[in-house]
C-alpha positions in Angstrom: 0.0 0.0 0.0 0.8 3.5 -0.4 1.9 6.4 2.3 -1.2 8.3 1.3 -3.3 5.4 1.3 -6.1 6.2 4.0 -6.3 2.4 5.2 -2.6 2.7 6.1 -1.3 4.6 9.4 1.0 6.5 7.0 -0.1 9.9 5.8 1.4 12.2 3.4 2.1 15.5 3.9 3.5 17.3 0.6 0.0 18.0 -1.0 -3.1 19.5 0.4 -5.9 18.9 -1.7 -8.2 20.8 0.8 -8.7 24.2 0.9 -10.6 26.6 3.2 -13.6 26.0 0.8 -16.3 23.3 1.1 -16.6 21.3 -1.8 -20.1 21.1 -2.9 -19.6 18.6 -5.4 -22.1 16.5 -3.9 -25.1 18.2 -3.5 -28.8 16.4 -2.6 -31.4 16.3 -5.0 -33.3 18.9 -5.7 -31.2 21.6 -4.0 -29.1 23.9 -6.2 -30.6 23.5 -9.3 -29.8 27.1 -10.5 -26.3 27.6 -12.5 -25.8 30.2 -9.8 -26.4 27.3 -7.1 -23.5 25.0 -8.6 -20.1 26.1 -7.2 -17.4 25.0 -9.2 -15.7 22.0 -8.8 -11.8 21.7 -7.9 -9.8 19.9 -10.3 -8.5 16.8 -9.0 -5.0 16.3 -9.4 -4.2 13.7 -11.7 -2.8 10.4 -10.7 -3.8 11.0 -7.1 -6.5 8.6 -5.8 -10.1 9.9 -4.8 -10.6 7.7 -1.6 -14.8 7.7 -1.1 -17.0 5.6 0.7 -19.8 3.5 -0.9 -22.0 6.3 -0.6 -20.3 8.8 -1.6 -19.2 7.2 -4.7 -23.2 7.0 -5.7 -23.3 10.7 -4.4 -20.9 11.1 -7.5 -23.1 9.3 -10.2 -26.1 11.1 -9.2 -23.8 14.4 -9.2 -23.2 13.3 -12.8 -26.0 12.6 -14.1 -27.8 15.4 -13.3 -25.3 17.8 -15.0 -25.7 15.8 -17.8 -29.4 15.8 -17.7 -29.2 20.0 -16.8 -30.8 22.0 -19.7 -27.9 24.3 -21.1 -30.0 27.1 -22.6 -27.1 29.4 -23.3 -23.7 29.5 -24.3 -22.4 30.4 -20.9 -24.7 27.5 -19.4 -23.2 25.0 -21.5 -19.4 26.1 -20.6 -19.9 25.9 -17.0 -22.0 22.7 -16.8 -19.3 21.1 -19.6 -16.6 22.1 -17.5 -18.3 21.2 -14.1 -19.0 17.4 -15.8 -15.4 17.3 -16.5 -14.0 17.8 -13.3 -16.8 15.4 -12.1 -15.4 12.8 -14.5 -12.0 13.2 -13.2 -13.0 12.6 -9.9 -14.9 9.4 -10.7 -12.4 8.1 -12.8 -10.0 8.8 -10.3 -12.2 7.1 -7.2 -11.1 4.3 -5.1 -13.8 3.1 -3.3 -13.2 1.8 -0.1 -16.1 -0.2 1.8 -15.8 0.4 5.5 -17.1 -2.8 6.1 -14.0 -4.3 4.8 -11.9 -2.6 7.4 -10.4 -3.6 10.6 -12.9 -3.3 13.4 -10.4 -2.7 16.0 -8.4 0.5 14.7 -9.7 3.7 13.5 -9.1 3.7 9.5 -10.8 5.7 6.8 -14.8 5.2 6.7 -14.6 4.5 10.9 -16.7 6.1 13.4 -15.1 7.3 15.4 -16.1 8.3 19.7 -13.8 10.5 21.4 -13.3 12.1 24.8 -11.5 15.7 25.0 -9.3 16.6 27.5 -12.0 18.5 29.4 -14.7 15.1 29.3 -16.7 15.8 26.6 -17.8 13.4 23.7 -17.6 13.9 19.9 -17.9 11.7 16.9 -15.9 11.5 13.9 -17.2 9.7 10.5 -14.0 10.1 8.3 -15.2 10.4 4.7 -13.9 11.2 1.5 -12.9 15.1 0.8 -16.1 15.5 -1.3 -18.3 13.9 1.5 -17.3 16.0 4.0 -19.5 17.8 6.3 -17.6 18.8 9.7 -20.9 20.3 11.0 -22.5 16.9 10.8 -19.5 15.1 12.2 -17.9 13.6 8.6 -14.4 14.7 8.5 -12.1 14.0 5.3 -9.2 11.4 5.7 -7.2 14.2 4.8 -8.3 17.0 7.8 -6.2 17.3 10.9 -8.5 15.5 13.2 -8.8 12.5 10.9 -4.8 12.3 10.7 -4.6 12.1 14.6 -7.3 9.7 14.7 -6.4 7.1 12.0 -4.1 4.3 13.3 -5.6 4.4 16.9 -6.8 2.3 19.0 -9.9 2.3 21.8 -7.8 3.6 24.3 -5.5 5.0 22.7 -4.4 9.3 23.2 -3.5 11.5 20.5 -3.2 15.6 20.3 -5.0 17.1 17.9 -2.6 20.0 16.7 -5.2 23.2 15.8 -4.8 26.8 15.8 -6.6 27.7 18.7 -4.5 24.7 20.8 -3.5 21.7 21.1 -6.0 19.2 22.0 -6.0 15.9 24.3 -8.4 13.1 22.8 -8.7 9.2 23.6 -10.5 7.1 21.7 -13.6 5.6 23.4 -15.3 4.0 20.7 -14.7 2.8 17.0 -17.7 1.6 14.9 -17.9 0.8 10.9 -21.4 1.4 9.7 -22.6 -1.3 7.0 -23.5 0.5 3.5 -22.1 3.7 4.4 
């Protein structure tokens, strides 16, 4: 397996496909269905893999499809959805998906669950996710965020510091859990 291979303890560091922006590249049906409403999407780097879970790999058909299926009325409709379906295509083409059933129930790898306790008792959970299917507010985290990086590897049990701006951050792992399907 590869360093940057999210079912491996090893991360890489040299490339950050994340930036302060949420993707959107994923968006539910029936929301956003105005050109204005569609964000761009990112290029995806090429020959870097695009780790996603089961369900966010059909997030990206159905992303794809419906820009296919979008009326492009005008000239400057038809760029943006034409270039929006390519940088969808590169991301599916580049997709590995990765079934968290398939992973190790006993360490925290990419698609866990993930229960923590902070230094000052209280409880969070982490789902880490693919970049695209990222949602912090909702608890998914991408395999590439800080918090993910300290998690993946550990153990119930197990401490790590989570290094942010504010500070730096005690957590133990209380709980790991792969959800079927997800």
């Amino acid at each position: 397996m590869r360093m940057d291979d999210p079912r491996t303890d090893g991360i890489t560091l040299f490339w950050n496909l994340e930036s302060r922006e949420v993707s959107k590249a994923f968006t539910k049906e029936g929301e956003g269905d105005a050109l204005e409403d569609l964000p761009p999407v990112e290029e995806w780097p090429a020959g870097v893999k695009n780790y996603l879970t089961p369900a966010g790999h059909s997030a990206l058909k159905r992303q794809i499809d419906r820009v296919r299926e979008a009326p492009r009325a005008d000239a400057r409709a038809r760029v943006q959805l034409d270039q929006r379906l390519q940088a969808l295509l590169a991301r599916l083409e580049a997709a590995e998906v990765i079934d968290p059933a398939a992973q190790p129930r006993d360490v925290v790898r990419f698609g866990a669950t993930v229960t923590v306790e902070d230094d000052d008792g209280g409880e969070r959970r982490y789902r880490i996710v693919g970049v695209d299917e990222a949602d912090p507010k909702r608890g998914l985290v991408s395999w590439r965020s800080p918090v993910a990086r300290a998690l993946t590897g550990k153990k119930v049990g197990d401490t790590t510091t989570l290094h942010t701006p504010a500070r730096d951050e005690e957590l133990t792992v209380t709980a790991i859990d792969y959800e079927e399907g997800q």
